[in-house]
LUMMAR-386978 format. One record per residue (C-alpha): residue in one letter; x, y, z. Coordinates in pm, 1 decimal. Each point is the difference from the previous one (the first is absolute). Example, Ala and Ser with C-alpha at 12.3 -4.5 7.8 and 13.67 -1.06 7.14 Angstrom:
% residues 2
<res->A&xx->1230.0&yy->-450.0&zz->780.0>
<res->S&xx->137.0&yy->344.0&zz->-66.0>
END
This chain:
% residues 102
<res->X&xx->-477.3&yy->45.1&zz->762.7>
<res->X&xx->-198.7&yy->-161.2&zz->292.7>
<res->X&xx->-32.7&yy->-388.8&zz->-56.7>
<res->X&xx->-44.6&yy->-131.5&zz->330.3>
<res->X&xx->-263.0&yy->-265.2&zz->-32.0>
<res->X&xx->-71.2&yy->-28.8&zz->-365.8>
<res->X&xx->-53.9&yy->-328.5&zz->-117.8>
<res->X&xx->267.0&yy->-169.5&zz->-193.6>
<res->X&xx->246.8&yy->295.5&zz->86.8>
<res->X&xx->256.1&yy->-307.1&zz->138.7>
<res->X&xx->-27.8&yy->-172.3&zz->-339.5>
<res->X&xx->171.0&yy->367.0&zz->-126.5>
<res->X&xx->241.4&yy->8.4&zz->252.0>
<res->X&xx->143.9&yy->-309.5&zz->-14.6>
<res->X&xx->-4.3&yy->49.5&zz->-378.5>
<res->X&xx->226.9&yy->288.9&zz->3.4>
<res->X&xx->186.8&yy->-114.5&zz->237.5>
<res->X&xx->73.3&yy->-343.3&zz->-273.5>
<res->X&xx->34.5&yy->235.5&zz->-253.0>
<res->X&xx->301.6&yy->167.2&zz->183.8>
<res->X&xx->140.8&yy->-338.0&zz->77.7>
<res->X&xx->-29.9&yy->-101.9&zz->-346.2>
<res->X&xx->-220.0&yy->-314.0&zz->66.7>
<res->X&xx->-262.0&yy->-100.6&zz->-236.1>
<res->X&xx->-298.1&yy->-38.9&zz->204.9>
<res->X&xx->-421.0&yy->-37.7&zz->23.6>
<res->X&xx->17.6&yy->349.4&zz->181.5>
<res->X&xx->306.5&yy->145.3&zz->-208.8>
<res->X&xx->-187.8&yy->-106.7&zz->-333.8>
<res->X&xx->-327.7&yy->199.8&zz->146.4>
<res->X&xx->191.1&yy->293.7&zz->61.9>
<res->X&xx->149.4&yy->-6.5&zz->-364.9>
<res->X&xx->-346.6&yy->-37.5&zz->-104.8>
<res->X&xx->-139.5&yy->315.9&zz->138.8>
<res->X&xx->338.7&yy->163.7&zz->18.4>
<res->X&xx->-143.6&yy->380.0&zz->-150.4>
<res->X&xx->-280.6&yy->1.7&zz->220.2>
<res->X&xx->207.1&yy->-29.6&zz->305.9>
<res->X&xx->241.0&yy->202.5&zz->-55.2>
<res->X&xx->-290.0&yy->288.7&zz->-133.2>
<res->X&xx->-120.7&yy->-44.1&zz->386.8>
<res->X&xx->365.3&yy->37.3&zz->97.4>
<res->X&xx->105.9&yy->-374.8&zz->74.2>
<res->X&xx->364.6&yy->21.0&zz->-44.1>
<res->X&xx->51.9&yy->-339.6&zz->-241.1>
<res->X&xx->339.5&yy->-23.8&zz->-134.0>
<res->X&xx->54.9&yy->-24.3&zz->-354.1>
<res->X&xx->-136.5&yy->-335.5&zz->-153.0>
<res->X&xx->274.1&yy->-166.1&zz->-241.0>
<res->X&xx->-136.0&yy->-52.5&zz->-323.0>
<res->X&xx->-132.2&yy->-357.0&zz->-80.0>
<res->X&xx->-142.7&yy->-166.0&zz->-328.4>
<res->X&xx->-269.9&yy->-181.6&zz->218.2>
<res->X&xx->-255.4&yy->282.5&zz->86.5>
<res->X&xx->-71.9&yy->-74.1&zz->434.7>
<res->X&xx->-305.5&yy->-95.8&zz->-50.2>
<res->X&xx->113.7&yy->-292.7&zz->-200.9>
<res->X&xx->281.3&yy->-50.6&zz->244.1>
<res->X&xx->-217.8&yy->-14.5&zz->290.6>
<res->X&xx->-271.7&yy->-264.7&zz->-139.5>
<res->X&xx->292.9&yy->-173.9&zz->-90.3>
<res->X&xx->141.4&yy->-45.3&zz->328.5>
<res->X&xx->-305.5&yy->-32.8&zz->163.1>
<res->X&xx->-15.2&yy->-339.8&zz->-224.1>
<res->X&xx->362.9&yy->-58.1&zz->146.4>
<res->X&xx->-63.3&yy->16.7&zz->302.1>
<res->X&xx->-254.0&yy->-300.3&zz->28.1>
<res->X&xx->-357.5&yy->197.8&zz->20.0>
<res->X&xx->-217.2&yy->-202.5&zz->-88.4>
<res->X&xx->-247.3&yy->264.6&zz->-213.9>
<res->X&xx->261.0&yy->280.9&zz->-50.6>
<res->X&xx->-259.2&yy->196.9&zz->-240.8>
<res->X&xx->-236.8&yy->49.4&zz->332.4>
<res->X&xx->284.3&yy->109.5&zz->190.8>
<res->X&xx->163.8&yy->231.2&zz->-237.5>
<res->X&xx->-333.3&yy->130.0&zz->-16.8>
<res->X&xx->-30.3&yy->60.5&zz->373.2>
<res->X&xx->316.7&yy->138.9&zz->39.7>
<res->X&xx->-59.8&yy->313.5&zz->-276.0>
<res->X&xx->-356.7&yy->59.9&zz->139.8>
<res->X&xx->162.8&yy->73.7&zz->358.1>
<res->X&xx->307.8&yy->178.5&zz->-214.2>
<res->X&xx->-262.8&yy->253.1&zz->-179.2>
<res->X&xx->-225.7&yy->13.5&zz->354.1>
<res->X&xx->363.1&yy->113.8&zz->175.0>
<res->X&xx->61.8&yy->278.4&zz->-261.1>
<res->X&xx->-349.4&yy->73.2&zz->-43.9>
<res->X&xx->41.5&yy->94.8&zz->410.6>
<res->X&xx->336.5&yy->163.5&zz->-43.8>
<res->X&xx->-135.1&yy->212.9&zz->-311.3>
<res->X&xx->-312.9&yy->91.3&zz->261.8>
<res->X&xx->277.9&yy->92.5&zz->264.4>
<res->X&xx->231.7&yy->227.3&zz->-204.4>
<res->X&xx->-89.6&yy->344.6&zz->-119.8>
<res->X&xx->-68.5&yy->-0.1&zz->-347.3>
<res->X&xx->292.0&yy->304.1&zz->-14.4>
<res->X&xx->245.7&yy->-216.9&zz->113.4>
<res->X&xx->-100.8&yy->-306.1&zz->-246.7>
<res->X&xx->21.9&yy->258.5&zz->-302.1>
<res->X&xx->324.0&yy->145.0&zz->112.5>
<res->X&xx->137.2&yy->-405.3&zz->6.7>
<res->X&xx->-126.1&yy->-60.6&zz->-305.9>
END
């Protein structure tokens, strides 16, 4: 999988690289969030401990923890360049390879 250059591809990488560290963070909570479709386009994300807060929750949350002063727009921001990144990585992988992930 070539993703040299795609737009919010460091958000991903530093979110797996959380998520192997165990740390709970903006970029490990997007990663939980889209967790299928990455590895479908063969991101290797390590397993995601179950939690009783879905991410999504999680990540507005600390958004609002972490001082921002409109957390909604952010949140927002953040999964618009989340879907545009796997909307680029789904473009760059063969759709064999996605349905052999799946």
């Amino acid at each position: 999988m070539k993703s040299d250059g795609i737009p919010g591809m460091e958000l991903v990488q530093k979110g797996v690289a959380d998520l192997r560290t165990g740390r709970e963070s903006v970029e490990a909570l997007l990663v939980e969030i889209a967790a299928p479709r990455l590895r479908a386009v063969g991101v290797d994300v390590p397993a995601i401990s179950p939690s009783s807060t879905h991410a999504e929750i999680r990540l507005y949350e600390l958004l609002g923890r972490q001082g921002h002063l409109d957390p909604y727009s952010l949140y927002n921001s953040l999964l618009a360049r989340l879907v545009s990144c796997m909307h680029e990585l789904e473009r760059a992988t063969p759709r064999r390879s996605r349905m052999a992930g799946a």
